[in-house]
C-alpha positions as CSV (number, residue, x, y, z in Angstrom):
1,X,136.8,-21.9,157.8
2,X,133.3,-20.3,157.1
3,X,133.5,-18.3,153.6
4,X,131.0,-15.7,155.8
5,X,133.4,-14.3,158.6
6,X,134.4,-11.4,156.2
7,X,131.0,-10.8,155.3
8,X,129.6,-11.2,158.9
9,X,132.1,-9.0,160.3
10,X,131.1,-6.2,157.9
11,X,127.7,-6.4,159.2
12,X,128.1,-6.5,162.6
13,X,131.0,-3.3,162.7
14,X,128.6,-1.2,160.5
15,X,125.8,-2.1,162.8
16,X,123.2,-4.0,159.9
17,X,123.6,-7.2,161.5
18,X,123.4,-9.3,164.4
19,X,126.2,-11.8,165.5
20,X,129.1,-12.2,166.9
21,X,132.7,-11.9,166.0
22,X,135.4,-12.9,168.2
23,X,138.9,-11.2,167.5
24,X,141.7,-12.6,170.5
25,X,144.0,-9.7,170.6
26,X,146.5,-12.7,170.3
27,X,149.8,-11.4,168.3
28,X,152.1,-12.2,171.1
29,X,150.4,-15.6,172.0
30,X,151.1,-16.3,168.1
31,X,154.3,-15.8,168.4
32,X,155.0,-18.7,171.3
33,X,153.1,-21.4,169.1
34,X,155.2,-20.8,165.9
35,X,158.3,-20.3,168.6
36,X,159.5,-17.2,167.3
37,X,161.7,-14.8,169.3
38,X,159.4,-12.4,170.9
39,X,161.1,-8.7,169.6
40,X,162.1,-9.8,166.1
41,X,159.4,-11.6,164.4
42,X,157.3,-8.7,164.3
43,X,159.8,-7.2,162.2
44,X,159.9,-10.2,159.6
45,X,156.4,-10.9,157.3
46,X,157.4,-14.2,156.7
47,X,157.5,-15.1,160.7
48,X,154.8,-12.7,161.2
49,X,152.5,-14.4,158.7
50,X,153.4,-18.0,159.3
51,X,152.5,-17.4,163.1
52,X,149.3,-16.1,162.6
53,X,148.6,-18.9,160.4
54,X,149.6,-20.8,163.4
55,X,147.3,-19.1,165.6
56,X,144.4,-19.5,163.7
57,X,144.7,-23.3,163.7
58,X,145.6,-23.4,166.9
59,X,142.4,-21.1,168.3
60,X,140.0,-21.4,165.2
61,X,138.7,-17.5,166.0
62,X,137.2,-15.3,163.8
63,X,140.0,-13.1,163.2
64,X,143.5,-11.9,164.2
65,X,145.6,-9.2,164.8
66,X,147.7,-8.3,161.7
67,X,149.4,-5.4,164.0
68,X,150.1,-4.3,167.5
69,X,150.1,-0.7,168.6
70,X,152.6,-0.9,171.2
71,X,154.4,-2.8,168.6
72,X,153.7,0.1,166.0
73,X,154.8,2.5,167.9
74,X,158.1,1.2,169.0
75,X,161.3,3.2,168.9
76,X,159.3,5.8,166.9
77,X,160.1,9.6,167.4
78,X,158.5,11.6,165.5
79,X,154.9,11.4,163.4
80,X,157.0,10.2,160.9
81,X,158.8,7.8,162.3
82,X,155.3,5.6,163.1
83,X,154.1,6.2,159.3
84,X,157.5,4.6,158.3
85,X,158.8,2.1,160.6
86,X,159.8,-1.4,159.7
87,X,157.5,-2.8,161.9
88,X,154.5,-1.6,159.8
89,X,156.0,-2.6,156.4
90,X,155.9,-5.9,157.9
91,X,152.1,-6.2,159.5
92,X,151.1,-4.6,156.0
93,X,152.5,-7.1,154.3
94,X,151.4,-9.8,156.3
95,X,147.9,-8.3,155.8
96,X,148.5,-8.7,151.9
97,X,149.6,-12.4,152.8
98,X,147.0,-13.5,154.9
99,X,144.2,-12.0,153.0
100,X,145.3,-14.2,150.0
101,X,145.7,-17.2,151.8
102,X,142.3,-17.1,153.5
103,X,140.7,-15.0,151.1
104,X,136.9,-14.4,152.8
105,X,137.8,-16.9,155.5
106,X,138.9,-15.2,158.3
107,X,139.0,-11.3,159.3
108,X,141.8,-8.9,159.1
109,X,142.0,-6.5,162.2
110,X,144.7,-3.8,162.5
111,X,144.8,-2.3,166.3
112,X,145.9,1.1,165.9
113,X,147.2,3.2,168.4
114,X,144.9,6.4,169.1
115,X,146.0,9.8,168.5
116,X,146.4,10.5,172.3
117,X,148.9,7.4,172.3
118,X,150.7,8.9,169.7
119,X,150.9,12.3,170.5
120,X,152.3,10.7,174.2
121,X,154.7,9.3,171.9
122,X,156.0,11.5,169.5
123,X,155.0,15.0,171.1
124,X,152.7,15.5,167.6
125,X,149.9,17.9,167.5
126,X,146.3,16.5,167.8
127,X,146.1,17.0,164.4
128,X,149.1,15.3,163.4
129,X,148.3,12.4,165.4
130,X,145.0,12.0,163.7
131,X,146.4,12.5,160.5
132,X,148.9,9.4,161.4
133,X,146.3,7.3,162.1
134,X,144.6,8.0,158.9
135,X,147.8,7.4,156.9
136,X,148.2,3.9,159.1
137,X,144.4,3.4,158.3
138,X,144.9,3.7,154.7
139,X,147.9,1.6,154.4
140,X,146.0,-1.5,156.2
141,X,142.8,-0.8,154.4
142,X,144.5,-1.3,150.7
143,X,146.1,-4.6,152.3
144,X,143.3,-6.3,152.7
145,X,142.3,-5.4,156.2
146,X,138.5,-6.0,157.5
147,X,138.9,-4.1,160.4
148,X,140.6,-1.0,162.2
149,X,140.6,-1.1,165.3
150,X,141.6,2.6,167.2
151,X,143.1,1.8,170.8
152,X,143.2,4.6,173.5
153,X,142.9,4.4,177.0
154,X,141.1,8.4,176.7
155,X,140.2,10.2,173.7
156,X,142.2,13.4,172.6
157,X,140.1,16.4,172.6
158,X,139.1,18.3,169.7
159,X,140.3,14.9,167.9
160,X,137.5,13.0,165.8
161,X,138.3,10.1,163.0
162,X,135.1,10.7,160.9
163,X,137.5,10.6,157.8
164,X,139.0,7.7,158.3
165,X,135.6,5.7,159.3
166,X,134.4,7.0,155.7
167,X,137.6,5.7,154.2
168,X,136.8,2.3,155.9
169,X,133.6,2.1,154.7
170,X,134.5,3.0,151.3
171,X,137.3,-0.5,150.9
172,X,134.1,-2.1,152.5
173,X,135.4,-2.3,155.9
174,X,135.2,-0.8,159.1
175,X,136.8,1.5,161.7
176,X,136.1,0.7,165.5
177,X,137.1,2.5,168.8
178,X,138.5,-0.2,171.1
179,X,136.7,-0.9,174.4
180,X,134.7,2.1,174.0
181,X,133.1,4.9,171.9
182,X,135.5,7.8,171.3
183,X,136.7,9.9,168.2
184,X,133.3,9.4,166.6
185,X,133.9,5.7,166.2
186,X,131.9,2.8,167.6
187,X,133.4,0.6,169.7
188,X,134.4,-2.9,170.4
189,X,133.3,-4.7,172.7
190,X,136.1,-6.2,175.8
191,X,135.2,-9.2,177.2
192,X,138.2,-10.9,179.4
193,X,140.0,-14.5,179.7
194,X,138.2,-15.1,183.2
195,X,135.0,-15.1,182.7
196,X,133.7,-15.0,178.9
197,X,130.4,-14.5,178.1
198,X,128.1,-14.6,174.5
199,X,127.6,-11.1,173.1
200,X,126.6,-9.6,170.2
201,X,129.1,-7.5,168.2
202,X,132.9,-7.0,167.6
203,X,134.3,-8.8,171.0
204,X,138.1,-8.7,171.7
205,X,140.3,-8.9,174.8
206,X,140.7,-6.1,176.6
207,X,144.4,-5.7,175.8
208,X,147.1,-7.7,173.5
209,X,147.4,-10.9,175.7
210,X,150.7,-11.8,177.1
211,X,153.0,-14.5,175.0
212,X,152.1,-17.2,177.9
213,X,148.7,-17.2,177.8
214,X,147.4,-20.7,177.6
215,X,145.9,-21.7,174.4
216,X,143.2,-24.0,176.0
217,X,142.2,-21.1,177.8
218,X,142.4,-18.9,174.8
219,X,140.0,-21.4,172.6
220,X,137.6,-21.6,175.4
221,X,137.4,-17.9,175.5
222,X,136.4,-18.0,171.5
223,X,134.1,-20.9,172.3
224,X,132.5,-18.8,174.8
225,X,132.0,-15.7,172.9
226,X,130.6,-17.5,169.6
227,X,128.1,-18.9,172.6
């Protein structure tokens, strides 16, 4: 793989660069190739990290999903609860894993959920929420991760992630709003399975993509965003 994905990620996120990075929100699909139960291995690094391995052979993108934040946020309660769960010993790990296995190779993207996901969740404060996402931030950041990527379907008001963009920047990485701008972030950009197209920037799917997707289509879909 390229030595330059890291690097060109970096550029492209913090908006000196042109190019293209294409990031399949694919942790499910990953978890078909290396036939792994669909609820457990997300729990277990070693699974977690062999099937993203398995993806990236298998599809050749750019990067992959260390994390999911439906995933994250499972059977979590409180604030707390999402800060400490099993589930995100394991991605942070498997950051730690991958990032020495492919070392500048590929990119490292943890999908976050957004404050108003979590506040949905857990009935936590705006601030609280935001704080969680910093304290998730942080904890993929000194793993290894390239990018964070904030996922919410509105933003929270009176919410904004300036702290935790600075924090990126400062372990040289980034901190992204998924889909579109929100919390003081810049976004990703979505670009589905049906009809992919060459663009400039961070370009994922629009949502984690189901465990059956087929990986023909999935490679064509990195094809066609490289362009």
């Amino acid at each position: 793989m390229p030595a330059s994905r890291r690097a060109t990620a970096r550029s492209v996120a913090g908006g000196q660069g042109a190019g293209t990075v294409a990031i399949p929100l694919a942790l499910h699909v990953s978890a078909r190739i290396a036939e792994r139960d669909a609820e457990d291995f997300v729990y277990d690094p070693t699974q977690l990290a062999n099937a993203l391995r398995d993806l990236a052979d298998a599809v050749d993108p750019d990067g992959v999903p260390v994390c999911d934040p439906q995933v994250l946020l499972d059977g979590c309660q409180t604030a707390g609860d999402v800060a400490g769960s099993e589930q995100l010993k394991a991605a942070v790990e498997v950051t730690r894993r991958l990032r020495a296995t492919f070392g500048e190779g590929i990119v490292l993207a943890a999908v976050l959920p957004g404050p108003a996901a979590i506040a949905d969740r857990v009935g936590a404060t705006g601030a609280a929420a935001a704080e969680t996402v910093l304290v998730l931030g942080k904890e993929f950041l000194a793993a290894g991760a390239d990018l964070l990527i904030v996922e919410d379907d509105e933003e929270l008001p009176g919410t904004a992630l300036t702290t935790l963009a600075n924090i990126a920047r400062f372990h040289q990485a980034a901190a992204l709003s998924h889909g579109a701008v929100r919390y003081g972030l810049p976004a990703t950009v979505s670009v589905g399975l049906e009809a992919p197209a060459s663009v400039p920037g961070v370009v994922v799917t629009p949502g984690a993509l189901a465990r059956d997707t087929d990986i023909a289509v999935l490679r064509d879909w990195v094809a066609a965003v490289r362009g």
